[in-house]
DRENFILUM-849624 format. One record per residue: residue in three letters; x, y, z of N, C-alpha, C in turn. Coordinates in steps of 0.2 Angstrom, whole numbers, plus 2048, in hexadecimal, padded with zeros to 3 digits. Layout:
alaXYZXYZXYZ
...
# end
This chain:
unk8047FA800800800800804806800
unk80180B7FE8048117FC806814805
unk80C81880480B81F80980682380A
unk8048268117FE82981280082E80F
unk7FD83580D7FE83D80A801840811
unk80684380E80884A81280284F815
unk7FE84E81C7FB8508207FA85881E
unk7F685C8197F58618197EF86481F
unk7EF86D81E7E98708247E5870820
unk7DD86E8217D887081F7D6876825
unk7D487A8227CD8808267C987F821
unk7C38818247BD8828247B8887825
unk7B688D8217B38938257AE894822
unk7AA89A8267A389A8217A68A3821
unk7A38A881A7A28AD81879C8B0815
unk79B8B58157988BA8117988BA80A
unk7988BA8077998BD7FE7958C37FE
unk79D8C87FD79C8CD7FC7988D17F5
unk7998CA7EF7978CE7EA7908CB7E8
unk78D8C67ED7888C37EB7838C47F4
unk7868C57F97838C67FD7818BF800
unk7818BB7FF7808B28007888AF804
unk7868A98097888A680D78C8A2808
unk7928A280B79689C80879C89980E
unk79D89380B7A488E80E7A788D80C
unk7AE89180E7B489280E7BA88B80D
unk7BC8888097BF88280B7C788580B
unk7CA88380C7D388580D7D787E80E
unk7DA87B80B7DF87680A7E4875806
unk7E987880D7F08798097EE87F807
unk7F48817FF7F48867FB7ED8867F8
unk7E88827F97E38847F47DB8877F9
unk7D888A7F57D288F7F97CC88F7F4
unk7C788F7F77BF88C7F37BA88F7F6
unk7B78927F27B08937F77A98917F4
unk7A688E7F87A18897F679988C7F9
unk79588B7F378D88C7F778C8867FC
unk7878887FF78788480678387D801
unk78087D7FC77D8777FB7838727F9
unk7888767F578D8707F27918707F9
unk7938757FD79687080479386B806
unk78D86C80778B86580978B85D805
unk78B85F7FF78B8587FA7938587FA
unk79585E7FB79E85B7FC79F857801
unk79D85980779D85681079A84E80E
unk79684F80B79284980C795844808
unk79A84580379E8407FF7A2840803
unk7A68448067AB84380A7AB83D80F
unk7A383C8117A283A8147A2831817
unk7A083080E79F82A80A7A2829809
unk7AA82C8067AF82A8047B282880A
unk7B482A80F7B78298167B682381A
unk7AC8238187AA81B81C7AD816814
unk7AC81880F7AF81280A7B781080B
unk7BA81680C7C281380D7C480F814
unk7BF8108197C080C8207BE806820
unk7B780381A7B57FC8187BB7FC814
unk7BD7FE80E7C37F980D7C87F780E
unk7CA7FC8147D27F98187CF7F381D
unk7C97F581F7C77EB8237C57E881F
unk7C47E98187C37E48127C97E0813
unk7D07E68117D37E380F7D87E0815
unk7D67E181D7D97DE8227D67D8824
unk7D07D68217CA7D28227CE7CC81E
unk7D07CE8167D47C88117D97C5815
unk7DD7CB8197E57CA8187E47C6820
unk7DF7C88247E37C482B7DE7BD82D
unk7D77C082B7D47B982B7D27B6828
unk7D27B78207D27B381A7D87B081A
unk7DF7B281B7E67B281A7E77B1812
unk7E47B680F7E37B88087EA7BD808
unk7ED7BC8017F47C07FF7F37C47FD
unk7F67C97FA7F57CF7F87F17CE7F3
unk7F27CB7ED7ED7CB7E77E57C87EB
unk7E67C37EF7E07C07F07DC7C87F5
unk7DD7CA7F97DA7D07FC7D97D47F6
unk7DF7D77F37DA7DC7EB7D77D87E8
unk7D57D27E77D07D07E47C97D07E7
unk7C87CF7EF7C47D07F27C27D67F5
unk7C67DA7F57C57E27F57C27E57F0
unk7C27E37EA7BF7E47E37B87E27E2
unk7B87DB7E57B27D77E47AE7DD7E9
unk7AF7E07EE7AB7E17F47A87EA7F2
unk7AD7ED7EE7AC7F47EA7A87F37E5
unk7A87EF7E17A47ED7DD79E7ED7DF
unk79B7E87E57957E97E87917ED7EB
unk7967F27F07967F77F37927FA7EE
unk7967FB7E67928017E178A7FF7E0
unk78B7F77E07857F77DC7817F87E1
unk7817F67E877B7FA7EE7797FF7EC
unk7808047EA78080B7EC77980E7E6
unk77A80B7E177780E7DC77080A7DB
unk76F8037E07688017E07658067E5
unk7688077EB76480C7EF7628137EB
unk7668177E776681B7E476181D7E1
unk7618167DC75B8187D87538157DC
unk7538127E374F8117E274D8167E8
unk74F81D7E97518227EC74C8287E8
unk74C8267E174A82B7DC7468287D9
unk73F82E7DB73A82D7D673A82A7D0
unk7368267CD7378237C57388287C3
unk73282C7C27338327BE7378387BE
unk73B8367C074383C7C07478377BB
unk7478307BC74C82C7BA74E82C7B3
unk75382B7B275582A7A87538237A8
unk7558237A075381C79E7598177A1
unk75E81B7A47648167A77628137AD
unk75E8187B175B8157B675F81B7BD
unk7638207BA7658247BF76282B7BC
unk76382D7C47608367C576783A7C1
# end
């Protein structure tokens, strides 16, 4: 497995817009600066959030293969693949069945 990343600051802050008079969130990481309406904050947080609990299922995915399957490394990325794989298609049964038919495409997503 890879090195963890070089530990950057996040801040966090809420502002004014001066040119718009409307509430925004501030994001700051590292050298880079963003300001975001509150709605996409929130869909940002909220992937953050998903992705955060996805990455902690697949280190026990993959601690699941390696110490009580006693699966090798190809055999754990096999099973960590097979389990991503799943996880998606949950993701996107609940999804659609989440969203009215009548908003649906013919793909079956909103």
């Amino acid at each position: 497995m890879s090195k963890k990343p070089k530990e950057q600051h996040v801040q966090i802050d809420t502002l004014l817009s001066h040119r718009t008079q409307q509430g925004m969130v501030q994001v700051i990481w590292g050298r880079e600066k963003s300001q975001l309406d509150p709605a996409t904050a929130r869909q940002l947080g909220a992937q953050l959030l998903e992705a955060a609990e996805a990455a902690e299922t697949d280190e026990g995915m993959w601690r699941f293969g390696k110490e009580h399957l006693e699966f090798d490394d190809a055999g754990a990325a096999q099973l960590m693949s097979a389990f991503r794989h799943f996880r998606q298609q949950v993701m996107e049964k609940n999804i659609k069945s989440a969203v009215p038919a009548e908003y649906q495409t013919k793909e079956g997503s909103a």
